[in-house]
KEVEXVO-448029 format. One line per 4 residues: number of its first residue (from 1); their letters; for each residue z, y, x of N, C-alpha, C, CB. Coordinates in steps of 0.1 Angstrom, whole numbers. Glycine has a CB too. Layout:
N
NUM = A = Z Y X Z Y X Z Y X Z Y X ~ ...
***
This chain:
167
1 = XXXX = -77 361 -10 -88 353 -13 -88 340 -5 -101 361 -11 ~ -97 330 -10 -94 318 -2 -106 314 3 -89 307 -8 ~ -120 322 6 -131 316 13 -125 315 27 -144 323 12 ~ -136 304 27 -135 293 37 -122 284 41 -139 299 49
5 = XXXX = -112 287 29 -98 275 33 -102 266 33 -86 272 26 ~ -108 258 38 -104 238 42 -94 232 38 -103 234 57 ~ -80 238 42 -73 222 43 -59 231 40 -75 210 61 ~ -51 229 33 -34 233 31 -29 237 44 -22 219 27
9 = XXXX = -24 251 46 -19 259 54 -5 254 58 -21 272 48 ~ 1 249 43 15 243 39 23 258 45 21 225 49 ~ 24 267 44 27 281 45 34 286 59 36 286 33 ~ 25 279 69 37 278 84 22 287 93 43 253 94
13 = XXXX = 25 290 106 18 288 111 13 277 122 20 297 114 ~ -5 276 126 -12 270 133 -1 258 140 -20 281 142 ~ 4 265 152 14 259 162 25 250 151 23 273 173 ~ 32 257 140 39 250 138 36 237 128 47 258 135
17 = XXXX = 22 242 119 17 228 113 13 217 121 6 231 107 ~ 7 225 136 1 211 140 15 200 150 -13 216 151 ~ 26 209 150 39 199 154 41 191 145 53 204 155 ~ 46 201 135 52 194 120 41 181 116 51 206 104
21 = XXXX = 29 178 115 16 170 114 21 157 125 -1 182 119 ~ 23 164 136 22 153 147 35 147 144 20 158 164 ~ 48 152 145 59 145 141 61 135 127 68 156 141 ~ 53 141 118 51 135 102 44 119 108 37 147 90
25 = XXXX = 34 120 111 20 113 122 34 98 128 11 130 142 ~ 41 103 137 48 96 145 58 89 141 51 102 153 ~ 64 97 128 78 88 122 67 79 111 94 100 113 ~ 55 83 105 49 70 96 44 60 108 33 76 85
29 = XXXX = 38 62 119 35 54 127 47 42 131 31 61 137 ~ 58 48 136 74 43 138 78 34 126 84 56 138 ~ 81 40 112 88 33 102 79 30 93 99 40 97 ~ 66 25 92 55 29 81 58 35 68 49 18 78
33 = XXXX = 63 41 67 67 48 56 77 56 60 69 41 45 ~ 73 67 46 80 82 52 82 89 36 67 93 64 ~ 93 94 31 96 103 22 94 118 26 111 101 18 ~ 81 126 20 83 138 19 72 146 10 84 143 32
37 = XXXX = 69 160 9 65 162 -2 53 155 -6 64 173 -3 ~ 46 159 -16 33 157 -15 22 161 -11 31 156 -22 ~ 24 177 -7 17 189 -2 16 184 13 26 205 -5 ~ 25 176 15 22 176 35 21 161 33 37 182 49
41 = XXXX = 23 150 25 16 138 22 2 140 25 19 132 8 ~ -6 148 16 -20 147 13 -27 157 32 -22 157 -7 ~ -17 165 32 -23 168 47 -21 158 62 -17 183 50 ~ -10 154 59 -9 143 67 -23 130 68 4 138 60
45 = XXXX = -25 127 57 -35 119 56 -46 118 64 -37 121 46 ~ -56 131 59 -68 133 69 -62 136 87 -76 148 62 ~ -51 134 81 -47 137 101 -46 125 104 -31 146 107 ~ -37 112 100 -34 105 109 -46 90 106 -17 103 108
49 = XXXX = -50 92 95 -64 84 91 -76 80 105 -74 96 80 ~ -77 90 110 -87 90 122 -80 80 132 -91 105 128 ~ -69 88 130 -61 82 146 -58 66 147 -43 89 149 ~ -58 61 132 -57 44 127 -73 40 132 -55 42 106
53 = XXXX = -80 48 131 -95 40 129 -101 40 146 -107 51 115 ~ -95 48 151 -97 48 169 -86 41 175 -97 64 177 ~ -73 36 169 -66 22 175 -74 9 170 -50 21 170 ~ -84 10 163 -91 -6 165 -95 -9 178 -106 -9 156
57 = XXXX = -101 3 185 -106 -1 197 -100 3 205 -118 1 200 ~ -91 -5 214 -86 -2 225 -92 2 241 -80 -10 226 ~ -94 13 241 -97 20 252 -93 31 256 -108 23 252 ~ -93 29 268 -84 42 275 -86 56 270 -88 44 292
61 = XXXX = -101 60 268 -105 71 262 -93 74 249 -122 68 256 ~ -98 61 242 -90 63 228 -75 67 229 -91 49 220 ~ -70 58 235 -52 60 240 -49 78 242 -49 51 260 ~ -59 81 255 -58 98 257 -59 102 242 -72 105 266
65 = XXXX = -72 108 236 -74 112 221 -64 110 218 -84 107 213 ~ -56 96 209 -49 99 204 -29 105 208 -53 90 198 ~ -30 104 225 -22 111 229 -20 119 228 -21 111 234 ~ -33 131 227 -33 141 226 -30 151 215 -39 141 229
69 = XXXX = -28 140 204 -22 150 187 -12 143 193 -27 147 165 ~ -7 133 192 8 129 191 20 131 199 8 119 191 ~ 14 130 213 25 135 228 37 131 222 26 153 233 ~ 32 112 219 43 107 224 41 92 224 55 111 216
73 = XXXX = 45 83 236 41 75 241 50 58 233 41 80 256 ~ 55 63 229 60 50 222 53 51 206 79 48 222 ~ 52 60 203 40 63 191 27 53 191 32 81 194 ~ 19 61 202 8 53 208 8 41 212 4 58 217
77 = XXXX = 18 34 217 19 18 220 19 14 212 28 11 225 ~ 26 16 198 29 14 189 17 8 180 35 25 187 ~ 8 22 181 -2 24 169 -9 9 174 -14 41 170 ~ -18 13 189 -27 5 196 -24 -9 196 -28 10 208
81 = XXXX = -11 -15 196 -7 -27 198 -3 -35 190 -1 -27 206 ~ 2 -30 172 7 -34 166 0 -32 150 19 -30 171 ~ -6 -16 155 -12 -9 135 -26 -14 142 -11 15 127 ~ -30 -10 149 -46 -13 157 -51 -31 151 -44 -12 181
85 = XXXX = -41 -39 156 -45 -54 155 -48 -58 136 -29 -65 163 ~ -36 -51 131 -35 -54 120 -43 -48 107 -24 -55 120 ~ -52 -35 112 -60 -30 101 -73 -35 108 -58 -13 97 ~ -80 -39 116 -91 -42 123 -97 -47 111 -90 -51 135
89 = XXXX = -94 -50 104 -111 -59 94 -105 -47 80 -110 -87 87 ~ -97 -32 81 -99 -26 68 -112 -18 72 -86 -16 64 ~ -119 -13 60 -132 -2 71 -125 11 69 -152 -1 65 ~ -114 14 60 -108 25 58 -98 29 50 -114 31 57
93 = XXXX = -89 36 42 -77 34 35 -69 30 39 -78 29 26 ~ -63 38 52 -48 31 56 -37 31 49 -44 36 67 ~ -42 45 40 -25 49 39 -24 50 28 -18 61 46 ~ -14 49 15 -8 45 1 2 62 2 3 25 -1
97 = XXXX = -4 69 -15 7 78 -18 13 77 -25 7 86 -19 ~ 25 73 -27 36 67 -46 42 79 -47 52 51 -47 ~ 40 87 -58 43 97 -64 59 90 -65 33 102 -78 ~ 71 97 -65 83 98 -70 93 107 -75 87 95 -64
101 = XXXX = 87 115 -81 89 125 -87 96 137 -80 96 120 -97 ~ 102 146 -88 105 161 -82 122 160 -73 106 173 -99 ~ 116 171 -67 134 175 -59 138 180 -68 136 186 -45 ~ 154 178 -69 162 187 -77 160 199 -71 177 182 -78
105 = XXXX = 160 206 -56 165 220 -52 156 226 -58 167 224 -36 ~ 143 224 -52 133 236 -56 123 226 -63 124 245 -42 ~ 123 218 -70 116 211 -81 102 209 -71 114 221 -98 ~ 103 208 -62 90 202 -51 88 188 -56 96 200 -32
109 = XXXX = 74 184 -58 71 172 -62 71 164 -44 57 172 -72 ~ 80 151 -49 80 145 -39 73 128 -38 94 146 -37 ~ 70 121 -24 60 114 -26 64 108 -16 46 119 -28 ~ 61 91 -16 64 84 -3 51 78 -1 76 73 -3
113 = XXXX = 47 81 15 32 78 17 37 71 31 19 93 19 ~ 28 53 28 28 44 40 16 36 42 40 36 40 ~ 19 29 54 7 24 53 8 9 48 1 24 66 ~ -7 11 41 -10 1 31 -10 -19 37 -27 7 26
117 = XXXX = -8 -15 48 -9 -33 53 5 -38 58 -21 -36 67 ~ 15 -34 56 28 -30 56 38 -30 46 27 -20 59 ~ 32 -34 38 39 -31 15 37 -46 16 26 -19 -3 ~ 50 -51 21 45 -68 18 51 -65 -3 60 -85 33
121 = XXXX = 56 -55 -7 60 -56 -24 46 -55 -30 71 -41 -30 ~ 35 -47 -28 23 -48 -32 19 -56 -29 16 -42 -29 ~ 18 -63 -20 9 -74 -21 12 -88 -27 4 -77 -8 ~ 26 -85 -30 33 -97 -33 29 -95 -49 52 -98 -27
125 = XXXX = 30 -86 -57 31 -83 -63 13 -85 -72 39 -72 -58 ~ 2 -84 -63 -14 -84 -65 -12 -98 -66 -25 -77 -52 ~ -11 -109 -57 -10 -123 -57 -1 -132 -66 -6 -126 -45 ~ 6 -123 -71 17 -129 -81 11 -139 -92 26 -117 -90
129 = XXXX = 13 -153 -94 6 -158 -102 14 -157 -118 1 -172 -96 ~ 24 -155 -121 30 -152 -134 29 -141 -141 41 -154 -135 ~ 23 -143 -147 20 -136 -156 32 -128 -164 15 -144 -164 ~ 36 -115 -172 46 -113 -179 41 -112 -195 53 -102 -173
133 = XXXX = 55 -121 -196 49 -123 -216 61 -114 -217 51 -145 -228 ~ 57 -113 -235 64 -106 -244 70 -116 -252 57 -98 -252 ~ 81 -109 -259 94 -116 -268 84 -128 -279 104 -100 -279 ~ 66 -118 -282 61 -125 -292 56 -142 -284 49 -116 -299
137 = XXXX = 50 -137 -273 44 -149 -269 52 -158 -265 35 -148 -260 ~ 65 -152 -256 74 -167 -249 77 -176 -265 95 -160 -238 ~ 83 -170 -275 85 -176 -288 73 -184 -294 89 -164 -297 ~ 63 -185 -288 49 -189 -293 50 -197 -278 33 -175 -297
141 = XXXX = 52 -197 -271 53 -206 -256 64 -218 -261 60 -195 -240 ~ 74 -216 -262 84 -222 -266 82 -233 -280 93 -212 -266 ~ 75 -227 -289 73 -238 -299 61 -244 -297 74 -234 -314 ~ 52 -240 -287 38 -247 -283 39 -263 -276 31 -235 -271
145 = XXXX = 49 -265 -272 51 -277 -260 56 -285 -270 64 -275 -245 ~ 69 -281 -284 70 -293 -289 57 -297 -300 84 -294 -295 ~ 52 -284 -305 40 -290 -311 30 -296 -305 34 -284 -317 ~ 24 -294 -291 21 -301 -286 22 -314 -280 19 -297 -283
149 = XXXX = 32 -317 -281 37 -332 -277 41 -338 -291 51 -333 -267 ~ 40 -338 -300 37 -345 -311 20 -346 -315 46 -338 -322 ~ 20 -340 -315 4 -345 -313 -7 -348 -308 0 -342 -316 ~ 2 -346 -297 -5 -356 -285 0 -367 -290 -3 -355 -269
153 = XXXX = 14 -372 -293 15 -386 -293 9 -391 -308 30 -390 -291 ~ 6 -382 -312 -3 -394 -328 -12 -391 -322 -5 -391 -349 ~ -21 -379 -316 -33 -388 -311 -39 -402 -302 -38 -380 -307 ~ -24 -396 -295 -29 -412 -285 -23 -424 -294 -21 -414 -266
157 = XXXX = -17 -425 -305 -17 -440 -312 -31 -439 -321 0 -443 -323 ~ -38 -431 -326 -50 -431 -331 -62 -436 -323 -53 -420 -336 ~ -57 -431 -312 -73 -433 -301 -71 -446 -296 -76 -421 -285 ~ -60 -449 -296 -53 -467 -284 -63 -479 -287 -32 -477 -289
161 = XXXX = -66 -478 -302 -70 -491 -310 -90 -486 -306 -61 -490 -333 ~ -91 -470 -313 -100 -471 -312 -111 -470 -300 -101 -467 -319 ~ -104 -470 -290 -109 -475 -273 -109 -489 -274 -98 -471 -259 ~ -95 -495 -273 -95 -514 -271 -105 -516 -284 -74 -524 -275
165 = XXX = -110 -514 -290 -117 -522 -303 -137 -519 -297 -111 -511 -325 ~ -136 -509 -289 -149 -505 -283 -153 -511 -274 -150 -494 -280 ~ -143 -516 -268 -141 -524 -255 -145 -538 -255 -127 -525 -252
***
């Protein structure tokens, strides 16, 4: 039965989730982004979520706390001095999950989860100002410029006279 489960067990025990969690935690901190399932993507999340939102404020307190899931100190410099500065004005949503489909071995769905201020391809990608056309419109783009420049130029020999004559 499953009263009172909270949160994915991911089928290990206590001690070994909460390594596996802290090591998962430390290599997204390290490389912002990380390939692995989705089942420990989505538990990962509520874990290292907090630990982003207590590197805004740098304080010793904070440093301990988050030393204390991670126990490991280039992690923590890391977070505080480098992810801390640069999510300070998010109020939350550090971290992005892109589904990538299944493992071949055991058909495990697999997922790359990083943090979101870090994806200079997203954002490049949100800001992009071109647009993508289709085969119909570039062909409608392409005969638009020369019809348009024909008739711009009879309009402006129609309008020339009837400006100078107003004049």
């Amino acid at each position: 039965m499953r009263h009172g489960k909270k949160f994915n067990h991911l089928g290990r025990k206590s001690a070994h989730r909460k390594a596996m969690l802290a090591n998962m935690a430390c290599s997204l901190i390290e490389h912002k982004r990380i390939k692995t399932t989705l089942a420990k993507a989505k538990a990962l999340r509520p874990y290292v979520e907090p630990m982003i939102t207590r590197s805004k404020v740098n304080t010793t307190h904070n440093r301990r706390t988050v030393f204390s899931y991670l126990q490991n100190k280039e992690a923590v410099k890391e977070l505080f001095d480098e992810i801390g500065g640069k999510v300070a004005a998010r109020p939350g949503g550090y971290t992005r999950i892109l589904r990538t489909g299944f493992r071949l071995g055991d058909a495990a769905e697999m997922c790359i989860i990083e943090l979101v201020d870090y994806n200079e391809t997203m954002g490049a990608k949100s800001t992009g100002a071109k647009k993508k056309r289709t085969r119909r419109s570039k062909a409608k783009a392409e005969d638009a410029p020369a019809a348009d420049a024909t008739e711009t130029a009879s309009d402006a020999s129609t309008e020339a006279p009837a400006e100078g004559g107003e004049s």
